[in-house]
C-alpha positions as CSV (number, residue, x, y, z in Angstrom):
1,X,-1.5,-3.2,9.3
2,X,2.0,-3.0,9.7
3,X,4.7,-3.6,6.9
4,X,8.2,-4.4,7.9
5,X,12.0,-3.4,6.2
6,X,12.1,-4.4,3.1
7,X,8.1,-5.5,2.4
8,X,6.7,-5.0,-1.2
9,X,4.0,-5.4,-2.5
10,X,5.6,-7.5,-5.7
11,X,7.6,-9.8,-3.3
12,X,4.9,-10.3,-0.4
13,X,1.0,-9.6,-1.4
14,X,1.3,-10.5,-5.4
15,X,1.6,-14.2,-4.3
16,X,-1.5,-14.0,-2.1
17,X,-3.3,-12.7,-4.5
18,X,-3.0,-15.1,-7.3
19,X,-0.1,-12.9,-9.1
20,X,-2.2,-10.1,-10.7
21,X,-0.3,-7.6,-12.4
22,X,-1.2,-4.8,-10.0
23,X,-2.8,-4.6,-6.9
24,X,-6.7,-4.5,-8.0
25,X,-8.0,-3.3,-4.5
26,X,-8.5,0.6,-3.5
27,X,-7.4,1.8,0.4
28,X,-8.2,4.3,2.2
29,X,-6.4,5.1,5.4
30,X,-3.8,7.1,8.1
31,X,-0.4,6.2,8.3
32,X,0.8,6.5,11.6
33,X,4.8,5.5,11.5
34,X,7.3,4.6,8.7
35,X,7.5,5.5,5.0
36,X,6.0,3.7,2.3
37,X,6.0,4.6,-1.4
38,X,2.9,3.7,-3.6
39,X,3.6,3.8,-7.5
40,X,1.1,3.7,-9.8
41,X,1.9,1.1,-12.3
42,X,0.6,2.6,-15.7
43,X,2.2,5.9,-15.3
44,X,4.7,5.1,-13.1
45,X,3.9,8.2,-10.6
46,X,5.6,7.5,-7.2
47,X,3.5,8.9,-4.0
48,X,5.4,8.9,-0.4
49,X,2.9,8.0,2.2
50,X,4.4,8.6,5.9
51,X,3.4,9.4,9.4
52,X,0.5,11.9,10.0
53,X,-0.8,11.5,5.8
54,X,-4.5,10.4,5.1
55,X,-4.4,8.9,2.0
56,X,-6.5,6.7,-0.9
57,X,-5.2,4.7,-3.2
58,X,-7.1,3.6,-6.5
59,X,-6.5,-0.1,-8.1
60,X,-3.7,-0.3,-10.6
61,X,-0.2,0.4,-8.0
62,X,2.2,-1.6,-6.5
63,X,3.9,-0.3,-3.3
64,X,7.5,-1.1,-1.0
65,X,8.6,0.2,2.6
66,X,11.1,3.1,2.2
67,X,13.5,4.4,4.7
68,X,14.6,2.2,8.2
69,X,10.7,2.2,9.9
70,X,8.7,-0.3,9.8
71,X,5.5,1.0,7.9
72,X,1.9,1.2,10.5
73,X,-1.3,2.0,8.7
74,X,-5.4,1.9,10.1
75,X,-7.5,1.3,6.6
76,X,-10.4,2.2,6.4
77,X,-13.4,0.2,5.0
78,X,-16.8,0.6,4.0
79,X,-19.6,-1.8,4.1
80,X,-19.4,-4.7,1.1
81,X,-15.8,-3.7,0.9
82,X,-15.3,-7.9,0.6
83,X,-17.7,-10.2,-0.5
C-alpha cells in the first residue's frame, strides 16, 4: 500500500470514507520504506512509523507521509476484517 509526498489521510482517505471525523478502521502491519506519522486524534499523541517497524493502529487517528520517501506498508488482515 504505498503512500506518496504529501498523502494524508484528511486530504486523501476522509473523502472515501464518507468524511468521518477519524479514521474508524484498526491496521496492523510492516513498513518497509518511507516515514509516516500516525496521530491519534483525541489525545493528539504523534507515533513515527518507518522502515523495518511492525506496528497496529487502533480506530480514532488520522495519519500524513513525513520526510521525502514515499511511504510502503503490507497490512495485515484477519478473516471478516470487511464485510
Amino acid at each position: 500500500m504505498p503512500k506518496l509526498l504529501g498523502w494524508t489521510w484528511e486530504a486523501d482517505e476522509k473523502p472515501l470514507l464518507g468524511h468521518p471525523e477519524t479514521c474508524p478502521m484498526h491496521h496492523t502491519g510492516y513498513c518497509m520504506s518511507g516515514l509516516l506519522v500516525v496521530r491519534m486524534v483525541e489525545s493528539g499523541e504523534e507515533t513515527p512509523i518507518t522502515k523495518g517497524d511492525f506496528f497496529e493502529i487502533p480506530p480514532g487517528h488520522d495519519a500524513y507521509v513525513a520526510g521525502n520517501e514515499r511511504v510502503e506498508m503490507i497490512l495485515f488482515e484477519g478473516p471478516g476484517a470487511h464485510p
